[in-house]
C-alpha positions as CSV (number, residue, x, y, z in Angstrom):
1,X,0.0,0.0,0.0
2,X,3.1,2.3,0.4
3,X,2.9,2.2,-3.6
4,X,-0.5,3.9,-3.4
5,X,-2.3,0.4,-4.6
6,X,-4.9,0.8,-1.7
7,X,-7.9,-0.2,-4.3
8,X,-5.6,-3.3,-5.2
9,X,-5.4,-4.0,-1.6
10,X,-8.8,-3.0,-0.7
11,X,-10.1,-5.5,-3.8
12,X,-7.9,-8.3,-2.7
13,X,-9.0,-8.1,1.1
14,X,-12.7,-8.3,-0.3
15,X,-11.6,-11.1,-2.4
16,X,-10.3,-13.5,0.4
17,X,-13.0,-12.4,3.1
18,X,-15.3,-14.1,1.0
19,X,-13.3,-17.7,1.8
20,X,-12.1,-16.1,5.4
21,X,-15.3,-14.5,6.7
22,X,-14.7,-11.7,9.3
23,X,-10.4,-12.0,9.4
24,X,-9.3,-9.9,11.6
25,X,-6.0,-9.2,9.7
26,X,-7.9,-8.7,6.5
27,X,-10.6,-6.4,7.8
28,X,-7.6,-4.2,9.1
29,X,-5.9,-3.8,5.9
30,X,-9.6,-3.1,3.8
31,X,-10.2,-0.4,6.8
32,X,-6.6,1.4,6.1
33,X,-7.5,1.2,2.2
34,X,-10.4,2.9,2.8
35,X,-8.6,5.3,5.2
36,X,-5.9,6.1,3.0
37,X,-8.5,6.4,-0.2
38,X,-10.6,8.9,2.0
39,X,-13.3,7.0,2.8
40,X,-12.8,8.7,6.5
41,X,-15.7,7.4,8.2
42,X,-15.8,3.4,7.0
43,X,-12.4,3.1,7.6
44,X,-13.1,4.1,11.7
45,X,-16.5,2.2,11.9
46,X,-14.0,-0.8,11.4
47,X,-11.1,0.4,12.6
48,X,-12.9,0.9,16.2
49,X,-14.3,-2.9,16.9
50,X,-10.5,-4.1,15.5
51,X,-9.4,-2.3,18.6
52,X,-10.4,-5.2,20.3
53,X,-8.5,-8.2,18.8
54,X,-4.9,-8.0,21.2
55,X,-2.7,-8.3,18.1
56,X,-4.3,-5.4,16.3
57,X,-5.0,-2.9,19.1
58,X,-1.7,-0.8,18.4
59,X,-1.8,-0.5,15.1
60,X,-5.5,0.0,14.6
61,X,-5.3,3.0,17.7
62,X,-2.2,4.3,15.5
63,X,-5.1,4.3,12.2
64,X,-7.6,5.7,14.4
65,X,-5.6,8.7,14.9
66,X,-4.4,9.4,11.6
67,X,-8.1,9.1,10.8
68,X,-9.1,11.9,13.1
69,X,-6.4,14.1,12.0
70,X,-7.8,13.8,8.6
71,X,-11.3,15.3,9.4
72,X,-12.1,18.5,9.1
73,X,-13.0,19.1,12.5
74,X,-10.5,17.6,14.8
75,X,-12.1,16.2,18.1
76,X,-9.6,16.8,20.7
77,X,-10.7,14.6,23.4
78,X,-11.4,11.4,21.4
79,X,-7.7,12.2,20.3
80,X,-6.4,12.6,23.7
81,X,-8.0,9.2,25.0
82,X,-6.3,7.9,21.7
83,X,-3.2,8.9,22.7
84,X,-3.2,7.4,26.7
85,X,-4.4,4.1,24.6
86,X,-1.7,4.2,22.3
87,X,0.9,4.2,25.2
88,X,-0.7,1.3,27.1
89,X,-0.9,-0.7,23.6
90,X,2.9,-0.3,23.2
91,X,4.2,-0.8,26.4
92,X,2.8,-4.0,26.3
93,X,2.7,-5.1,22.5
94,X,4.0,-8.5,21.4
95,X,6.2,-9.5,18.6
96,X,2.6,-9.4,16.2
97,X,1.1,-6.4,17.4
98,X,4.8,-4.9,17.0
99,X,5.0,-5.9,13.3
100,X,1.4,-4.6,12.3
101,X,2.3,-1.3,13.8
102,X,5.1,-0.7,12.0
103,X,3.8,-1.7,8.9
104,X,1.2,0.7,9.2
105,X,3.7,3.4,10.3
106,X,5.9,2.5,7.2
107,X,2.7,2.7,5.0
108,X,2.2,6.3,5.9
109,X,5.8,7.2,5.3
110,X,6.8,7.5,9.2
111,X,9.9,5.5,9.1
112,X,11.4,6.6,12.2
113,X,8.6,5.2,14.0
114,X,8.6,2.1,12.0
115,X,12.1,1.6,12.9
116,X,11.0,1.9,16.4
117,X,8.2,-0.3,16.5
118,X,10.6,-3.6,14.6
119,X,13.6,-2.7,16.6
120,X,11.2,-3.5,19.2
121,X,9.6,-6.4,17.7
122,X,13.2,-7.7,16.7
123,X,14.6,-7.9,20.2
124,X,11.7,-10.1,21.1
125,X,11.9,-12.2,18.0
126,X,15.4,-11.8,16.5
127,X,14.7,-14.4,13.6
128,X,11.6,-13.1,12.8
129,X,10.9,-13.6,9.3
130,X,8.3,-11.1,8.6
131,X,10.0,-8.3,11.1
132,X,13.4,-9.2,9.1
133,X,11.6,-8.5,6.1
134,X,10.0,-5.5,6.9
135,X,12.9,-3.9,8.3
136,X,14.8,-4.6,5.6
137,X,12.0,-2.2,3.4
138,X,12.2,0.7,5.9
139,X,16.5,0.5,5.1
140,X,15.9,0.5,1.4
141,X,12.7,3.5,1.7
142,X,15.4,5.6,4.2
143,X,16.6,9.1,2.9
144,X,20.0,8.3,4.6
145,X,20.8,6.4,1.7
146,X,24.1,4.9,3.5
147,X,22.4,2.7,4.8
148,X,20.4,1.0,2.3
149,X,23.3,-1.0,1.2
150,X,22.1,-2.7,4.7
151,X,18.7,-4.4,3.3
152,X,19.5,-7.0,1.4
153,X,21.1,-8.5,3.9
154,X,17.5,-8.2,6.2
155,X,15.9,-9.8,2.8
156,X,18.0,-12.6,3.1
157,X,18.2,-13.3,6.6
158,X,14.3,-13.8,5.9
159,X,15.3,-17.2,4.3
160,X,14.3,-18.0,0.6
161,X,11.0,-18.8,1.2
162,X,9.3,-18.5,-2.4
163,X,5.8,-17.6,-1.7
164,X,7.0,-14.5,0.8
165,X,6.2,-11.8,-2.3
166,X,7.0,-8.6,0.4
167,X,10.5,-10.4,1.0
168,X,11.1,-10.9,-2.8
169,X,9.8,-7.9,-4.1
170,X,11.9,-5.6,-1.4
171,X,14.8,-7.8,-3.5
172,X,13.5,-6.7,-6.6
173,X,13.8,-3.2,-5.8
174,X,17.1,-3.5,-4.3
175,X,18.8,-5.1,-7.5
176,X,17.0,-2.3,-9.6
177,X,19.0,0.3,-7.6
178,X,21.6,-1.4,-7.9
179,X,20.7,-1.5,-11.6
180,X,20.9,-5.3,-11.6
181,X,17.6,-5.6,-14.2
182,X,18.2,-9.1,-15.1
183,X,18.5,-10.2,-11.5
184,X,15.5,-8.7,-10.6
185,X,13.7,-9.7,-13.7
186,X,14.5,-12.9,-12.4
187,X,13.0,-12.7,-9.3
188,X,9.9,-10.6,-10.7
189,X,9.0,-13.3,-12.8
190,X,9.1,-15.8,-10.2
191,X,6.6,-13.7,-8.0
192,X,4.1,-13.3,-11.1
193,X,4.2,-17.5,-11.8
194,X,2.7,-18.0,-8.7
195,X,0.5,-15.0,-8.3
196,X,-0.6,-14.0,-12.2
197,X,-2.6,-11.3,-11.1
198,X,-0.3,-9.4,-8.3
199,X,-0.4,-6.1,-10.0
200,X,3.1,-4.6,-8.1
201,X,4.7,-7.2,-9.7
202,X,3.2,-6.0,-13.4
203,X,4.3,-3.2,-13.0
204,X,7.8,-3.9,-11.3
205,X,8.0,-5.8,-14.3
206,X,6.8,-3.2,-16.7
207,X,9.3,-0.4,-14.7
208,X,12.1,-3.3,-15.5
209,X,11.3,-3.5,-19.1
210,X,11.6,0.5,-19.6
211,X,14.7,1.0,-18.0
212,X,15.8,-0.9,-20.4
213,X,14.2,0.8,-23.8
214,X,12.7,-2.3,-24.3
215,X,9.2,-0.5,-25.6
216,X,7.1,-3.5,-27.1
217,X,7.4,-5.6,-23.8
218,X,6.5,-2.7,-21.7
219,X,3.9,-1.5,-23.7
220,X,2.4,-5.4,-23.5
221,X,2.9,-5.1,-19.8
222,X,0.9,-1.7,-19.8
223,X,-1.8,-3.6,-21.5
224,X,-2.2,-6.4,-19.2
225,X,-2.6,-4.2,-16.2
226,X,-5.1,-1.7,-17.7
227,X,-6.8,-4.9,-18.7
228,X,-7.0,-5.9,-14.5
229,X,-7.4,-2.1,-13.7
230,X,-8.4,0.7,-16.1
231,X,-7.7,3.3,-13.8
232,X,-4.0,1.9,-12.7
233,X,-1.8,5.6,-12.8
234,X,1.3,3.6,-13.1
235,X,0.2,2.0,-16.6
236,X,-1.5,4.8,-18.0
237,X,1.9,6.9,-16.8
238,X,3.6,4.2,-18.9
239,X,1.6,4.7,-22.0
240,X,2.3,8.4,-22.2
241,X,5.6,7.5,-22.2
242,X,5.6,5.1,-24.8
243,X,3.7,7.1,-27.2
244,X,6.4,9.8,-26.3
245,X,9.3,7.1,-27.3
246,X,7.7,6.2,-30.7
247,X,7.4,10.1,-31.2
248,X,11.4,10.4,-30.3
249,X,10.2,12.6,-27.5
250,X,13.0,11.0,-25.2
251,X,13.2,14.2,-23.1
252,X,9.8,13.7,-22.3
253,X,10.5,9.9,-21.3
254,X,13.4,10.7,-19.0
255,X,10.5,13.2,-17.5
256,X,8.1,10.7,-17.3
257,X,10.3,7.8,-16.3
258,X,9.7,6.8,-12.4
């Protein structure tokens, strides 16, 4: 969701409720969907009665109050008992409540506090493969960009487990910076054989095939995703900037590229 898919995530967390009726974990991430798409008021209707489930109290306290902060009028005292709930949550979190905190805190962009939260998590759980993982994403999404070198190692301490997609697609994005496209087409492919219709992984793929001017694959790429979602900004970005290519616009592709 960091990526600003929260309709993918809010369609996929619709998808699976209809084989795992009222999951918690999956309620949680359709209520920050809605959150983060504006849909204020849904998003604390559910957000509220996840309060109660031990593993999600933290993080769905730490939702709550980003969702009051987002309304016009801000209620003060529902804020304040927010806050006094948000200290007893954390000072007595465990390794899951941890982790679901600071993935929410890492979606909204507040690394410090994600770094916290699986600092935390990782002293209770120091093989953790979903807190090795994760912290291995808030390295590489760091401005101090010394340290980023840093996250593949987290990535790999995860193990090679081939159906972890966060762990393997924090690996793809690592081997792009490193401008490693093969090896990351690699592993991009891998993550789209067993889930066809993961559209990150499109259009990792997609971004892959552009950095390297290779126009008719990314264009077919494009495609495919608008086919799954017409309204998908990264694809219809990519269009532009293939029509720009065929016209030998490449300052406007080097403007466009992302």
């Amino acid at each position: 969701m960091r990526e600003k898919y929260f309709r993918h995530a809010i369609n996929t967390a619709e998808k699976y409720l209809q084989l795992y009726n009222n999951d918690p974990v999956l309620r949680f991430i359709k209520a920050v969907g809605s959150l983060m798409e504006g849909d204020t008021q849904e998003a604390m209707r559910d957000l509220i009665h996840l309060k109660d489930q031990s593993h999600l109290s933290l993080c769905s306290t730490i939702a709550l109050m980003n969702a009051h902060r987002r309304r016009e009028t801000l209620d003060e005292e529902a804020l304040n008992a927010l806050t006094s709930d948000l200290k007893l949550s954390g000072s007595t979190a465990g390794v899951r409540a941890l982790y679901y905190a600071a993935l929410l805190y890492w979606i909204l962009d507040r690394n410090v506090k994600a770094r916290h939260c699986i600092n935390k998590l990782l002293k209770l759980s120091d093989k953790s493969p979903q807190g090795l993982v994760l912290k291995g994403w808030i390295i590489l999404t760091s401005e101090l960009t010394e340290n980023k070198p840093q996250a593949i190692r987290y990535f790999d301490s995860a193990g090679q487990d081939s159906e972890d997609v966060f762990g393997l697609m924090g690996k793809v994005e690592f081997l792009m910076a490193k401008q490693k496209q093969p090896c990351a087409l690699d592993i991009v492919n891998q993550i789209i054989v067993s889930h066809p219709d993961f559209v990150p992984a499109l259009n990792l793929k997609m971004k892959i095939f552009m950095s390297l001017r290779d126009w008719e694959q990314t264009e077919e790429l494009a495609r495919r995703i608008l086919e799954r979602d017409e309204h998908d900004l990264k694809a219809l970005q990519m269009m532009a900037v293939i029509a720009a290519a065929k016209d030998g616009d490449m300052g406007l592709v080097i403007l466009f590229s992302f």
